[in-house]
Biopython code that builds the backbone (N, CA, C, O; Angstrom):
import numpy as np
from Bio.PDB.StructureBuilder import StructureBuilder

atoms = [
    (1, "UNK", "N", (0.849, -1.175, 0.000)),
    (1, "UNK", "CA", (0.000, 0.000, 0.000)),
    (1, "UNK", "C", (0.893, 1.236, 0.000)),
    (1, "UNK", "O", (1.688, 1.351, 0.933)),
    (2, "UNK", "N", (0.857, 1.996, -0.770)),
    (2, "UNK", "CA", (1.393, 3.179, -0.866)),
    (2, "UNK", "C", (0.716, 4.620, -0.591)),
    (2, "UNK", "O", (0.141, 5.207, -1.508)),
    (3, "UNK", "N", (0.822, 5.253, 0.913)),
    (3, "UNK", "CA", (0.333, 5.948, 1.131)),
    (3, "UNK", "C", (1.635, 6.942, 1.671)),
    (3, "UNK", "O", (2.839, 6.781, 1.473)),
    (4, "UNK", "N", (1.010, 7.899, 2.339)),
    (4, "UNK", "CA", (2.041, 8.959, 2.979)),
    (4, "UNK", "C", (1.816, 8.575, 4.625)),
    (4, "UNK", "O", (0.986, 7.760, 5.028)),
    (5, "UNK", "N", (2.574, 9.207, 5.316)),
    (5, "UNK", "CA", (2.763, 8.865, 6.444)),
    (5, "UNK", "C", (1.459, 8.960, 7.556)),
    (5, "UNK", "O", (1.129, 8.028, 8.289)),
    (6, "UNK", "N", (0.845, 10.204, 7.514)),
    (6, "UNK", "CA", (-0.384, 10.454, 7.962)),
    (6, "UNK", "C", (-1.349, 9.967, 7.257)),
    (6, "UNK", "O", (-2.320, 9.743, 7.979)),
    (7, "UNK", "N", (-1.550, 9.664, 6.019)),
    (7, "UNK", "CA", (-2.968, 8.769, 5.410)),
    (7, "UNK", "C", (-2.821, 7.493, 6.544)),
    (7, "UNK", "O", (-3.650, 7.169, 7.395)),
    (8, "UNK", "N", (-1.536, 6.904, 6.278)),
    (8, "UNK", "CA", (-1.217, 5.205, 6.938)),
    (8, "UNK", "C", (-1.750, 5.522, 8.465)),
    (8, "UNK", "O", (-2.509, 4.789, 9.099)),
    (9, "UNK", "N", (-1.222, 6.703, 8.897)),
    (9, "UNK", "CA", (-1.876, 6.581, 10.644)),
    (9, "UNK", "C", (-2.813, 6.791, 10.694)),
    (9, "UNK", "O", (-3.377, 6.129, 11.565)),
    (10, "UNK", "N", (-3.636, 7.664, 10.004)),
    (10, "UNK", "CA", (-5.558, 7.601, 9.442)),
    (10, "UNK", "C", (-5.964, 5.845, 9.285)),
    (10, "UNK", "O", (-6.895, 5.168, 9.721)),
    (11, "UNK", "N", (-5.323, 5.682, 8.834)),
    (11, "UNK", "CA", (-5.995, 4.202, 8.332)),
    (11, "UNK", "C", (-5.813, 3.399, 9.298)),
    (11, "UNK", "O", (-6.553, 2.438, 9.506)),
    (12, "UNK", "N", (-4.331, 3.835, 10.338)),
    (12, "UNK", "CA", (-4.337, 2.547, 11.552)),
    (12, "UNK", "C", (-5.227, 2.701, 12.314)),
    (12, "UNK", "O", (-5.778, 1.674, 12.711)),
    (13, "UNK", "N", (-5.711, 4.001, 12.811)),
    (13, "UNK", "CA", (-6.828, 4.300, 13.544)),
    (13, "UNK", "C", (-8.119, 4.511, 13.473)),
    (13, "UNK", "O", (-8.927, 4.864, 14.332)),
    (14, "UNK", "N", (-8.266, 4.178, 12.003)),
    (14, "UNK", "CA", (-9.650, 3.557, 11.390)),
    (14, "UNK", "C", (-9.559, 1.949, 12.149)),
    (14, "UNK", "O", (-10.482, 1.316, 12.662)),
    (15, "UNK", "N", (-8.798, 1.747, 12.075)),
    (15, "UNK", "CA", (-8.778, -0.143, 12.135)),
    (15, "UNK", "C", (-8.580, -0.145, 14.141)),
    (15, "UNK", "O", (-9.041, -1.134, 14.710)),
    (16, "UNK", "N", (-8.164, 0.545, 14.690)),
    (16, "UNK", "CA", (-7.843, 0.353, 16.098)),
    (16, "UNK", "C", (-9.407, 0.718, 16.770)),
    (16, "UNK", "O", (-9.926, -0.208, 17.394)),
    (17, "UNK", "N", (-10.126, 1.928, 16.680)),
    (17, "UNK", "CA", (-11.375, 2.316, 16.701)),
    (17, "UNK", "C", (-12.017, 1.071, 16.462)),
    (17, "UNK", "O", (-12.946, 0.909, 17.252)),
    (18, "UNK", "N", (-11.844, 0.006, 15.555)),
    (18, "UNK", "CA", (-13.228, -1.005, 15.558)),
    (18, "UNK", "C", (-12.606, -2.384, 16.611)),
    (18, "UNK", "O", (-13.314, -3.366, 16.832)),
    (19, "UNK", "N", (-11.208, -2.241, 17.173)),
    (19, "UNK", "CA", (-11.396, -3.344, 18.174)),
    (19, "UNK", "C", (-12.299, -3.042, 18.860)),
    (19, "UNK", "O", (-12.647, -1.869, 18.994)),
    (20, "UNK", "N", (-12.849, -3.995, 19.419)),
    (20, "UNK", "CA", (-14.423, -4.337, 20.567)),
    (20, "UNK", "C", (-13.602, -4.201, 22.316)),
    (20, "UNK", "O", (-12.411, -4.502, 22.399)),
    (21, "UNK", "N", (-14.096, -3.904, 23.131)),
    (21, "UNK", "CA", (-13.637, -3.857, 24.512)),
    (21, "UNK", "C", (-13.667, -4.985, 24.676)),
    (21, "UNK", "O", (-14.410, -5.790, 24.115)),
    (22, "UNK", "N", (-12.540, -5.266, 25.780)),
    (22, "UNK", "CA", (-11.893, -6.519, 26.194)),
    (22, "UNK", "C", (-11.316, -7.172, 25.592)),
    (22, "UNK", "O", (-10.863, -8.191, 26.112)),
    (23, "UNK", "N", (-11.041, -6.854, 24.078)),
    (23, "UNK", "CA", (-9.941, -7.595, 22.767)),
    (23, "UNK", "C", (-8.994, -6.758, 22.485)),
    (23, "UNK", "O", (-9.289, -5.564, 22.532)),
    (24, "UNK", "N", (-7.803, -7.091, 22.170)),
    (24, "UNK", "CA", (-6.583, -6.846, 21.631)),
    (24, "UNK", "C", (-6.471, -7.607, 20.450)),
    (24, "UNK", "O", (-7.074, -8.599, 20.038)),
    (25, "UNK", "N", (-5.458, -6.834, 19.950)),
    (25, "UNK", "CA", (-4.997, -6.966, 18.566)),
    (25, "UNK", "C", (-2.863, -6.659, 18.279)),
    (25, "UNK", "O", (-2.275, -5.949, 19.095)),
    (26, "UNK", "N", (-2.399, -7.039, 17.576)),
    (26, "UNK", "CA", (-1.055, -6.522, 17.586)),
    (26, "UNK", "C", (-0.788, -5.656, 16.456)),
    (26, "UNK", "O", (-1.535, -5.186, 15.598)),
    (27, "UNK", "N", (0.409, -5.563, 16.657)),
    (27, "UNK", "CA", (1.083, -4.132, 15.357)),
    (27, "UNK", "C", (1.096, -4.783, 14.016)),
    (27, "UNK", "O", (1.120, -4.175, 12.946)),
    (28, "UNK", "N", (1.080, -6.006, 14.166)),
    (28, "UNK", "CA", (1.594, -6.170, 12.577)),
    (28, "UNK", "C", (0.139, -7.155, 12.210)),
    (28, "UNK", "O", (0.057, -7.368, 11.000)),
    (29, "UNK", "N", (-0.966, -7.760, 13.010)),
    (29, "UNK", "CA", (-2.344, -7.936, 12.473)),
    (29, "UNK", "C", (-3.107, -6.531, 11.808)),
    (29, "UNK", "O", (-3.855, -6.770, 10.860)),
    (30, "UNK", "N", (-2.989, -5.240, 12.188)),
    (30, "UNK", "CA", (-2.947, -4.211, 11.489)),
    (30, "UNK", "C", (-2.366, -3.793, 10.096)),
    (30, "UNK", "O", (-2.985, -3.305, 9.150)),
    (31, "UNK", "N", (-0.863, -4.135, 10.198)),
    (31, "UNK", "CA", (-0.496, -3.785, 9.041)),
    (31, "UNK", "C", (-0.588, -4.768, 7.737)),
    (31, "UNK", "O", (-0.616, -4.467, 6.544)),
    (32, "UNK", "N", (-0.627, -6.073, 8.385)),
    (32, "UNK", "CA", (-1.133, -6.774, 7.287)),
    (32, "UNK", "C", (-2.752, -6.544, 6.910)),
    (32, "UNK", "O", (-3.207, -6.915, 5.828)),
    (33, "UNK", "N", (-3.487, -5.947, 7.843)),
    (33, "UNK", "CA", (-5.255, -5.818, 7.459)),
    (33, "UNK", "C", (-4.941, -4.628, 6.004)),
    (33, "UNK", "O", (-5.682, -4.481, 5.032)),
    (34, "UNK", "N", (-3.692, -3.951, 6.262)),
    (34, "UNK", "CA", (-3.837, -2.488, 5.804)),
    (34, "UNK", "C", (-3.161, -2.763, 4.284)),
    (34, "UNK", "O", (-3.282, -1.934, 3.383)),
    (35, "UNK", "N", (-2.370, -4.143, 4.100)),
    (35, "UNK", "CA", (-1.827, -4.056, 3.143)),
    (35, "UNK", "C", (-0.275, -4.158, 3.068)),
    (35, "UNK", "O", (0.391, -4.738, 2.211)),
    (36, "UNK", "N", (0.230, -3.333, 4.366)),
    (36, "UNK", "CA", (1.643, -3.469, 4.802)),
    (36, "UNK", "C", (2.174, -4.608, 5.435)),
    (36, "UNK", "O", (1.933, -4.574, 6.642)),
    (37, "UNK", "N", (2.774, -5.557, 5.100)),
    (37, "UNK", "CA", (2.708, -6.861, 6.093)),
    (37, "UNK", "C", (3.845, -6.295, 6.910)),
    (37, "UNK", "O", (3.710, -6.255, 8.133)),
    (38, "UNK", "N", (5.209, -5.750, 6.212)),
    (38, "UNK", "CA", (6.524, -5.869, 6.759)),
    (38, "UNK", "C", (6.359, -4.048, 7.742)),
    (38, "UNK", "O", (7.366, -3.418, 8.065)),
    (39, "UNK", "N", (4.545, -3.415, 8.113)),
    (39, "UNK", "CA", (4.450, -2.336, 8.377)),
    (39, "UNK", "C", (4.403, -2.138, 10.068)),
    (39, "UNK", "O", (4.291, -1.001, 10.525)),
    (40, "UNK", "N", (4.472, -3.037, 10.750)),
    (40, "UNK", "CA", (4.271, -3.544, 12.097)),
    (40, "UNK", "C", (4.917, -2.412, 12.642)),
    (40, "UNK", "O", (4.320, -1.655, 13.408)),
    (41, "UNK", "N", (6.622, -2.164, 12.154)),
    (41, "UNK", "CA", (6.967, -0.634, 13.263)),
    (41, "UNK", "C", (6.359, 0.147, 13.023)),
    (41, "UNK", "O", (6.004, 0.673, 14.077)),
    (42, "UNK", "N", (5.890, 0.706, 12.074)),
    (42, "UNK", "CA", (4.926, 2.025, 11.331)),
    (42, "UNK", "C", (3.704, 2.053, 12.521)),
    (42, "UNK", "O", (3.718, 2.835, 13.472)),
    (43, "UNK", "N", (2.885, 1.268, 12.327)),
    (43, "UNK", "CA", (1.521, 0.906, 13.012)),
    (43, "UNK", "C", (1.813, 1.180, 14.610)),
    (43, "UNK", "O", (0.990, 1.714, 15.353)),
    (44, "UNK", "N", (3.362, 0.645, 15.092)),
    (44, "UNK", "CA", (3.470, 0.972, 15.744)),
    (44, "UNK", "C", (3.928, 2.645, 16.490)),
    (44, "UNK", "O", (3.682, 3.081, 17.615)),
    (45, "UNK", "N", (4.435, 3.078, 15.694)),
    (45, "UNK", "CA", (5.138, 4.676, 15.957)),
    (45, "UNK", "C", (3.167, 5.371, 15.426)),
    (45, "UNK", "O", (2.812, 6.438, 15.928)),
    (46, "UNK", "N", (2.469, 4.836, 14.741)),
    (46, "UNK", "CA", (0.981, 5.603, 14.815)),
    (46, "UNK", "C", (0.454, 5.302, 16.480)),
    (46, "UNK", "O", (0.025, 6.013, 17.388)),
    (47, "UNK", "N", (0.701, 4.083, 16.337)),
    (47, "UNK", "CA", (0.343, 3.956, 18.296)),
    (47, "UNK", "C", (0.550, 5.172, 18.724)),
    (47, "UNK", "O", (-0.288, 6.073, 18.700)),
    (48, "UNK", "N", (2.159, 5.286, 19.311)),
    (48, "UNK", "CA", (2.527, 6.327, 19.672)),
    (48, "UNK", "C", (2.669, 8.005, 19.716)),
    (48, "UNK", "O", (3.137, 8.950, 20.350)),
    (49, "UNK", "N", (1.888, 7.613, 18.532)),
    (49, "UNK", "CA", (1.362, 8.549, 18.296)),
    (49, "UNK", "C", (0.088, 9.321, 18.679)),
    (49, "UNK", "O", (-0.125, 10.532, 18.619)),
    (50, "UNK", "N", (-1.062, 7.861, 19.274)),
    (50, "UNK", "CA", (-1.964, 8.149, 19.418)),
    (50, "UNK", "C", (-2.601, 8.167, 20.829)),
    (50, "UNK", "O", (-3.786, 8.095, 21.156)),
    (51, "UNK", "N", (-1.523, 8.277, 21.540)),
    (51, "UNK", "CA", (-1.639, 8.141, 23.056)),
    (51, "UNK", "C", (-2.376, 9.410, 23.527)),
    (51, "UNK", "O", (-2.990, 9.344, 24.592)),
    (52, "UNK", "N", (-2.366, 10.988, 22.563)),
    (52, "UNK", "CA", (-3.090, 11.864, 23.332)),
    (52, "UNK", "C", (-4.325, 11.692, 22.552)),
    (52, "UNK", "O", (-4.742, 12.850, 22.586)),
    (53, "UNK", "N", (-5.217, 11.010, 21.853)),
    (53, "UNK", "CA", (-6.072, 11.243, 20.965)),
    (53, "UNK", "C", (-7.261, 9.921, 22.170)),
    (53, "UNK", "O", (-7.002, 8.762, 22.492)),
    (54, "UNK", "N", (-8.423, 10.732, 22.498)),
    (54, "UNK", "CA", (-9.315, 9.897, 23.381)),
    (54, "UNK", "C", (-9.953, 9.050, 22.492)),
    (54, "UNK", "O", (-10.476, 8.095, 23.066)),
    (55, "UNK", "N", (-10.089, 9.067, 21.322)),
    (55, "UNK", "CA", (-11.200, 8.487, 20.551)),
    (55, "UNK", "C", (-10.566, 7.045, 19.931)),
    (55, "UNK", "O", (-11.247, 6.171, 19.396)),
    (56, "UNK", "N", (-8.602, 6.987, 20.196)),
    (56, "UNK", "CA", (-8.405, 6.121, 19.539)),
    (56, "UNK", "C", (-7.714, 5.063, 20.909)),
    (56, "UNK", "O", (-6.627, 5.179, 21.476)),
    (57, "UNK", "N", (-8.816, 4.046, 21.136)),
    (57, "UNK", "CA", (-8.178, 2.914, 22.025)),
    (57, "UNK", "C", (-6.763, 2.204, 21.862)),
    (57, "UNK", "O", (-6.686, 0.975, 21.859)),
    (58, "UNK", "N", (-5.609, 3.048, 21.721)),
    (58, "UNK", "CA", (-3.792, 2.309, 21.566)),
    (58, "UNK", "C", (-3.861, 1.233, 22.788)),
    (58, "UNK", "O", (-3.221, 0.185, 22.875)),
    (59, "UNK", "N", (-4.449, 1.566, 23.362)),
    (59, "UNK", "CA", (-3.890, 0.433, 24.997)),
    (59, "UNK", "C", (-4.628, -1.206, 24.509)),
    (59, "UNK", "O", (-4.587, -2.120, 25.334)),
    (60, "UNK", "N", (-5.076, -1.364, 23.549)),
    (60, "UNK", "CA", (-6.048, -2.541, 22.728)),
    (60, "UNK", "C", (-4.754, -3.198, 21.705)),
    (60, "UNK", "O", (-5.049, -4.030, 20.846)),
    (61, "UNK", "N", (-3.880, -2.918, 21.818)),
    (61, "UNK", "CA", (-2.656, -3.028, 20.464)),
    (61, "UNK", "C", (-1.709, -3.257, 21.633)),
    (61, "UNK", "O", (-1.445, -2.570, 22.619)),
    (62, "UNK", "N", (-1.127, -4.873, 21.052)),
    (62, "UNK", "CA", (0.140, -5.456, 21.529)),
    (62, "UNK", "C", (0.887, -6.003, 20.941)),
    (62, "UNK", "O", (0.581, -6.389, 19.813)),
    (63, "UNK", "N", (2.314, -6.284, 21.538)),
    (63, "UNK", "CA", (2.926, -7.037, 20.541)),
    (63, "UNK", "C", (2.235, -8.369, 20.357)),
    (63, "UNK", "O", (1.352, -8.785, 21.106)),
    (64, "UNK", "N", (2.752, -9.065, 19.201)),
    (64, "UNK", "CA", (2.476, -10.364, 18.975)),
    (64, "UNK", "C", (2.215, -11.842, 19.804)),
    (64, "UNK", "O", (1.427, -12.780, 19.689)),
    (65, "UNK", "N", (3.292, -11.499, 20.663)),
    (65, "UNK", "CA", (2.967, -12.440, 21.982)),
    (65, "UNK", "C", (2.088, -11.746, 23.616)),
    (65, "UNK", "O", (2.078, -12.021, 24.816)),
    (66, "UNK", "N", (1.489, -10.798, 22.741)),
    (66, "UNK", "CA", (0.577, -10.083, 23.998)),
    (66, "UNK", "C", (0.955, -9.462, 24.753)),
    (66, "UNK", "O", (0.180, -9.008, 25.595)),
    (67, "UNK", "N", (2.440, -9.142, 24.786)),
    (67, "UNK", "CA", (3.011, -8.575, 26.202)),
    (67, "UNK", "C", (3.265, -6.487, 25.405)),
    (67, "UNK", "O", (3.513, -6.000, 24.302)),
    (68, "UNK", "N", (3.062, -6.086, 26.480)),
    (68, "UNK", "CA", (2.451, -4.405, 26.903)),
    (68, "UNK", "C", (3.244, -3.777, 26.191)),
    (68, "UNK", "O", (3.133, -2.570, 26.407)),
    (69, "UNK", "N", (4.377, -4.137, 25.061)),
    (69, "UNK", "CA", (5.362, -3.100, 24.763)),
    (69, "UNK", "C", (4.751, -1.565, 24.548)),
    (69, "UNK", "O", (5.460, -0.576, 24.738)),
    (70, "UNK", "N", (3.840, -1.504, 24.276)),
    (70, "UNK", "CA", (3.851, 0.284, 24.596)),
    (70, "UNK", "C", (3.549, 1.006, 25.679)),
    (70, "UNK", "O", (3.193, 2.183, 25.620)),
    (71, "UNK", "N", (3.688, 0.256, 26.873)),
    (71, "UNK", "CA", (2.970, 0.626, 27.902)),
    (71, "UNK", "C", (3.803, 2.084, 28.402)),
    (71, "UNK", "O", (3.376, 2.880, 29.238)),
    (72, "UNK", "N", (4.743, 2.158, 27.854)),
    (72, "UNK", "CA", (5.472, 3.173, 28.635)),
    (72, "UNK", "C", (5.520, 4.531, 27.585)),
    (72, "UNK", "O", (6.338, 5.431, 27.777)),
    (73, "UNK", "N", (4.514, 4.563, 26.423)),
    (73, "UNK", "CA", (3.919, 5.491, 26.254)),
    (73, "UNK", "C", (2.524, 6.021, 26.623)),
    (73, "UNK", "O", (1.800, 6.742, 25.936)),
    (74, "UNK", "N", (2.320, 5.574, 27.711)),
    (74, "UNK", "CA", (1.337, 6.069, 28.605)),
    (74, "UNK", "C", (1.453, 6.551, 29.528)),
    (74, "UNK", "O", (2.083, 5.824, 30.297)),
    (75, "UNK", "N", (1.274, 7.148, 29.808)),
    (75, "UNK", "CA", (1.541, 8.211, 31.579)),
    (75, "UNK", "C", (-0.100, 8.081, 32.762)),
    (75, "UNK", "O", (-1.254, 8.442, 32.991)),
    (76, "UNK", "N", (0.793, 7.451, 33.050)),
    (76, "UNK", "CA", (1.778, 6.535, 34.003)),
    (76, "UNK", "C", (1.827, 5.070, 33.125)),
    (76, "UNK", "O", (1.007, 4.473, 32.427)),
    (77, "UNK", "N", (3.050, 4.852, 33.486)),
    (77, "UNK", "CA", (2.813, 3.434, 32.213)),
    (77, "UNK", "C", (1.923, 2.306, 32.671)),
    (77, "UNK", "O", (1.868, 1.366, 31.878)),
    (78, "UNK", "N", (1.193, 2.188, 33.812)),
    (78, "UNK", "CA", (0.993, 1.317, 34.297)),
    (78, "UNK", "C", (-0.464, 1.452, 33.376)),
    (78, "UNK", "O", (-1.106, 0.430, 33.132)),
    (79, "UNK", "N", (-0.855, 2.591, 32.965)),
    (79, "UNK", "CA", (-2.434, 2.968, 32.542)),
    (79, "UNK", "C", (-2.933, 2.082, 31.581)),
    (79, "UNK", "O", (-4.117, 1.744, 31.570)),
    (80, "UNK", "N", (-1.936, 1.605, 30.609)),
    (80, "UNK", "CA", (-2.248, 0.737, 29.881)),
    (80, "UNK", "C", (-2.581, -0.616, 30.128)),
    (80, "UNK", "O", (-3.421, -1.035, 29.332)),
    (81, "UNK", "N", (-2.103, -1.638, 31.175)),
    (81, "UNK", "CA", (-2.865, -2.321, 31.738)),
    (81, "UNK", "C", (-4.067, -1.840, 32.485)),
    (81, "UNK", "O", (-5.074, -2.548, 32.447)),
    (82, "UNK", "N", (-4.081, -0.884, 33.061)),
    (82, "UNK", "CA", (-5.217, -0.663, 33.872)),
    (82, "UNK", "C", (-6.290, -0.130, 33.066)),
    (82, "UNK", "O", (-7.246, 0.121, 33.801)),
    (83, "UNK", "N", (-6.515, 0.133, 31.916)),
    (83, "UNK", "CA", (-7.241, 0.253, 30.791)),
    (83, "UNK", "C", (-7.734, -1.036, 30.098)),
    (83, "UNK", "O", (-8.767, -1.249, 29.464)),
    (84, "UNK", "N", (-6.936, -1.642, 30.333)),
    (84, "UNK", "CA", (-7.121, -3.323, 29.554)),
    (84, "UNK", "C", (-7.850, -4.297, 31.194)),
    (84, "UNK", "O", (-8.814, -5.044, 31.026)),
    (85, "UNK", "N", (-7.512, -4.203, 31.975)),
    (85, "UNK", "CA", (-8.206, -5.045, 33.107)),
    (85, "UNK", "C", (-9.509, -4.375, 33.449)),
    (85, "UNK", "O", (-10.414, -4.972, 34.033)),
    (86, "UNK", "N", (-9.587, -2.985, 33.028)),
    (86, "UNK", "CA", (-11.168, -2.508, 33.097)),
    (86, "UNK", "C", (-12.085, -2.763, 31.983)),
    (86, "UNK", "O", (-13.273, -2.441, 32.005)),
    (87, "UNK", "N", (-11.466, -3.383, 30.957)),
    (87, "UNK", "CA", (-12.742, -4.189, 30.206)),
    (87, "UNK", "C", (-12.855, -5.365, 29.965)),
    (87, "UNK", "O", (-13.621, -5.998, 29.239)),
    (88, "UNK", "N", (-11.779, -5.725, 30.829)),
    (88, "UNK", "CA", (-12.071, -7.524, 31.365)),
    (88, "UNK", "C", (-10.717, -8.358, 31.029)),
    (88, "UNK", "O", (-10.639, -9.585, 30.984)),
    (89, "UNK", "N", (-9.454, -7.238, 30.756)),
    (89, "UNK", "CA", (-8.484, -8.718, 29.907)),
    (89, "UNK", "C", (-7.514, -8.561, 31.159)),
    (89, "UNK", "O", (-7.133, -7.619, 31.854)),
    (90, "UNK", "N", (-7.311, -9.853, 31.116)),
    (90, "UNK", "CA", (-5.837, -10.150, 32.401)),
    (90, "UNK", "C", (-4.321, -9.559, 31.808)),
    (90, "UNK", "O", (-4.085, -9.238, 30.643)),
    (91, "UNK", "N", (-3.659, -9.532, 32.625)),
    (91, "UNK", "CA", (-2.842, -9.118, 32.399)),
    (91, "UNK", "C", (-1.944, -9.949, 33.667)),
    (91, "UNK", "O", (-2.341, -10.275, 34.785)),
    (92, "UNK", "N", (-0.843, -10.111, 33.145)),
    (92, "UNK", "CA", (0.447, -10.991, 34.290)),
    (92, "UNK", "C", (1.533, -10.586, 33.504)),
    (92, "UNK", "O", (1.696, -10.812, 32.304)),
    (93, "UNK", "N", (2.427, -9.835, 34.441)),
    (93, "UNK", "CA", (3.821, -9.848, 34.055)),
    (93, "UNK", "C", (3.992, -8.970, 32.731)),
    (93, "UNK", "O", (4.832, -9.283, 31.887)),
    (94, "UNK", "N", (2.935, -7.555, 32.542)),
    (94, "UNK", "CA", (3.061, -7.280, 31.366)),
    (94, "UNK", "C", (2.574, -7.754, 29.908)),
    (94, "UNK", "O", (2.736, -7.143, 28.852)),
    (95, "UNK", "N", (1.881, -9.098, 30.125)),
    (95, "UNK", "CA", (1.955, -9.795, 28.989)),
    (95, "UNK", "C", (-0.145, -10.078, 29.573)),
    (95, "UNK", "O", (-0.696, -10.119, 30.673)),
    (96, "UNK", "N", (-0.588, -10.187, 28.307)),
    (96, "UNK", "CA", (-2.089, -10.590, 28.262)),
    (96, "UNK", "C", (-2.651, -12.035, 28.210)),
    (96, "UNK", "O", (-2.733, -12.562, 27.101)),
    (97, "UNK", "N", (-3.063, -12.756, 29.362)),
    (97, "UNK", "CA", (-3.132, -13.957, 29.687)),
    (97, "UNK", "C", (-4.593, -14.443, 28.623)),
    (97, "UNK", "O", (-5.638, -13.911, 28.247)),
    (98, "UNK", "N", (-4.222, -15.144, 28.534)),
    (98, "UNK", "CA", (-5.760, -16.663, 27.605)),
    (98, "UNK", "C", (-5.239, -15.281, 26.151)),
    (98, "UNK", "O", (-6.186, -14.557, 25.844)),
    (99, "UNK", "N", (-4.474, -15.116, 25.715)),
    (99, "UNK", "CA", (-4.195, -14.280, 24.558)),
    (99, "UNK", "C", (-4.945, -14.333, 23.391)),
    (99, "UNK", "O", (-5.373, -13.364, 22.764)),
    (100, "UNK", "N", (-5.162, -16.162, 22.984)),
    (100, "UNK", "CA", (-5.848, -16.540, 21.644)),
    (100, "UNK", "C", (-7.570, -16.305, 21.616)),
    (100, "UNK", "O", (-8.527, -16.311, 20.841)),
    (101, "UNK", "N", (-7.144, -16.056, 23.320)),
    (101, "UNK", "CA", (-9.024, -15.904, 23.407)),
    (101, "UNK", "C", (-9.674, -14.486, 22.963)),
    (101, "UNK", "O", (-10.656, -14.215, 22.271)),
    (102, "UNK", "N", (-8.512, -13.523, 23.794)),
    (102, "UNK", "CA", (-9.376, -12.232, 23.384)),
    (102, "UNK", "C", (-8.867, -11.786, 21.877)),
    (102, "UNK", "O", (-9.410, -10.916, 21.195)),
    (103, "UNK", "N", (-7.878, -12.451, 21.555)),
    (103, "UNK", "CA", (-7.177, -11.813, 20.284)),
    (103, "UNK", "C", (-8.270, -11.599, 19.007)),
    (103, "UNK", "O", (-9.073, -12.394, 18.520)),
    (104, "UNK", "N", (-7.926, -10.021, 18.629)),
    (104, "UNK", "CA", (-8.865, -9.571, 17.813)),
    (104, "UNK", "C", (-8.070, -9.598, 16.338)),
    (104, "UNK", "O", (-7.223, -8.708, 16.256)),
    (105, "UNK", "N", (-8.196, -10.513, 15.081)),
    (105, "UNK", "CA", (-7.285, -10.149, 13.883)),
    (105, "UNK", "C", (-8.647, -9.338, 12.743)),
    (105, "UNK", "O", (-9.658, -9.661, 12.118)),
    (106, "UNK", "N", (-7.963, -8.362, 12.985)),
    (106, "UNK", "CA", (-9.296, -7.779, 11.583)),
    (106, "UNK", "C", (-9.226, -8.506, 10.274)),
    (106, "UNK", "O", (-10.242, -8.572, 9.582)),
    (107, "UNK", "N", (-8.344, -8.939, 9.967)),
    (107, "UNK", "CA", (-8.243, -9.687, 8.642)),
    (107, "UNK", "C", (-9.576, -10.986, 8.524)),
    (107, "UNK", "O", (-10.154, -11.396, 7.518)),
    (108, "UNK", "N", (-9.741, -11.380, 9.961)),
    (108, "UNK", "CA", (-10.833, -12.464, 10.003)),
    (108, "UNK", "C", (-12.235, -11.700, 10.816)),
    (108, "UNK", "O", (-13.136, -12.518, 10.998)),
    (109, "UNK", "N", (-12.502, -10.510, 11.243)),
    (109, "UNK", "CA", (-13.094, -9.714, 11.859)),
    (109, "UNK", "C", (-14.072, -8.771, 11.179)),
    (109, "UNK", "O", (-15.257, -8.530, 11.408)),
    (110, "UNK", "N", (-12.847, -8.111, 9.879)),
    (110, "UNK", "CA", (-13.615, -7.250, 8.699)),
    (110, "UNK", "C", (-13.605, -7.966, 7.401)),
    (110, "UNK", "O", (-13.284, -7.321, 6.403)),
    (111, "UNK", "N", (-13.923, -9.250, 7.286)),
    (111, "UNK", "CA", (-13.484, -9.969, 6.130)),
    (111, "UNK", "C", (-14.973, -8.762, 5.255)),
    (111, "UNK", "O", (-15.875, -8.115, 5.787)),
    (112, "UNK", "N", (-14.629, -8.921, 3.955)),
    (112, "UNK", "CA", (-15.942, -8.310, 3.276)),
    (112, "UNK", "C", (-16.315, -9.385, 2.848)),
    (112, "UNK", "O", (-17.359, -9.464, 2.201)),
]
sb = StructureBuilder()
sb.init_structure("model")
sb.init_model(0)
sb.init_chain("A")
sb.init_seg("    ")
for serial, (resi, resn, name, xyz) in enumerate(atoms, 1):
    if name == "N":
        sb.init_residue(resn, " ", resi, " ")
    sb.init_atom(name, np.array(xyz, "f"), 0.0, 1.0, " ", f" {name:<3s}", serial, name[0])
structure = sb.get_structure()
């Protein structure tokens, strides 16, 4: 997909907006929904991007094996679990427990 830098973070946060509460999703189930497979850091630096924006749920986006890597773009970093255990997902050690359960892939989510 060939876009510019801000279309691509428009589009990650089109796709982060439709995870459902209590599901997660990772950086690179995004960038492959979007077209980018090898776009996973991108998706990710839009995360980070989107930590002051209320409308876009980032604390729903993990790495691949579930564990919090962006947590410490949140202030206080802890917010990002505590955002994720208030709509029901566990959390241990940083990392998101029963993972395959809540895991959200839009590719099988927004199929058309």
């Amino acid at each position: 997909m060939k876009t510019n830098k801000e279309n691509f973070f428009d589009l990650v946060y089109q796709v982060v907006r439709l995870i459902p509460k209590g599901r997660v999703t990772s950086y690179g189930a995004i960038a492959n929904y979007l077209g980018a497979k090898s776009g996973a850091r991108t998706v990710g630096y839009a995360m980070n991007a989107a930590h002051t924006m209320d409308d876009v749920p980032a604390h729903r986006v993990v790495n691949s094996k579930g564990l919090l890597t962006g947590k410490f773009h949140f202030s206080p970093p802890e917010k990002m679990q505590a955002l994720l255990e208030s709509e029901g997902v566990t959390i241990k050690n940083d990392q998101v427990l029963d993972f395959q359960t809540v895991y959200w892939d839009p590719n099988k989510e927004l199929e058309l």
